[in-house]
C-alpha positions, 0 to 999 in steps of 0.5 A: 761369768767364770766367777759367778760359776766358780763362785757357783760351784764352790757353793753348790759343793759346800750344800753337797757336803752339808754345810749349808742349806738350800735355802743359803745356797740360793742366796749366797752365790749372789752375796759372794758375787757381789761382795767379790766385785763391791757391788750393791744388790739384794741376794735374795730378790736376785736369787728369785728371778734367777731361779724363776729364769732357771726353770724356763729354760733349759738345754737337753742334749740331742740323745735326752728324748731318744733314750728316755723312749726306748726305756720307755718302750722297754718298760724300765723304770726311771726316776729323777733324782736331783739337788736342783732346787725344786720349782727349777726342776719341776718346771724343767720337767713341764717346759721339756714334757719329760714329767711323764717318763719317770715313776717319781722325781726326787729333788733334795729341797723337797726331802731335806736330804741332798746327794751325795749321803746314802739317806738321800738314795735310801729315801728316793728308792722308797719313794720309788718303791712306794710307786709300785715300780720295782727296784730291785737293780737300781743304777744310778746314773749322772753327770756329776762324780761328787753327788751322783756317783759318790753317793751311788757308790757309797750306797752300794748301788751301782754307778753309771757316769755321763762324762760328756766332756771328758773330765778326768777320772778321779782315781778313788772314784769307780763307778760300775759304767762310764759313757759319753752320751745315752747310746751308751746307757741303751746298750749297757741296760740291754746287757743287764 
């Protein structure tokens, strides 16, 4: 399990800065795995049924449904941005029923453009726009400091990251907020 996410990681990285398409990145974890280990296999068939299994299951946190009702309440807009590969995400989104609490879901393989570049920000916030939702102090919030922050960041839109588990800062990344669990986010959009 430590090579497959290492091996993972690194792939997902490379699609983050543009070096290969979604399409390679399903597949290209597994070839990389089994050339690791000599093994024989069909990438793009394992890719399939790995993904079809990604969108069936799924993990919220225990603060996920809580802190997406009281935005709800509050009548903040919320939209989904993700490079997830889109039939995982959206069928996350059925399995969880979250779906309804967001204005739009914007996924990377849907728009050709993936976080962290600034065209995929300007993208989701016209897509948001074209909802009729108001835009007007986008914050965007993730767990991951390479596509959701630097790319928030670097579109000049504030910053909100959810380090769960305490990994450690990079010095040249500043996001506008840092918290821990979604409490955190309820009281800092209650100051804004």
């Amino acid at each position: 399990i430590d090579t497959y996410s290492r091996i993972n990681n690194g792939v997902w990285l490379e699609f983050e800065q543009g070096l290969i398409t979604m399409d390679r990145l399903k597949t290209e974890r597994f070839r990389r795995f089994y050339s690791r280990y000599g093994l024989q296999g069909d990438p793009g068939l394992t890719a399939q049924r790995y993904t079809l299994m990604l969108s069936r299951s799924f993990h919220l946190y225990d603060d996920a449904i809580p802190a997406l009702d009281e935005l709800k309440n509050r009548n903040i807009p919320m939209s989904l941005i993700t490079n997830g590969i889109s039939n995982v995400q959206r069928g996350r989104l059925a399995a969880t029923g979250t779906r309804d609490y967001f204005t739009a879901v914007v996924i990377s393989e849907e728009i050709g453009i993936q976080k962290p570049h600034p065209s995929y920000f300007e993208k989701a916030l016209s897509l948001v726009r074209d909802t009729g939702a108001p835009a007007k102090r986008p914050l965007v919030i993730g767990d991951s400091p390479t596509s959701d922050i630097r790319g928030g960041i670097d579109s000049g839109l504030d910053t909100c990251w959810i380090n769960r588990f305490g990994m450690p800062t990079d010095p040249t990344l500043r996001p506008t907020y840092e918290i821990t669990g979604l409490k955190e986010l309820l009281d800092i959009l209650g100051t804004r």
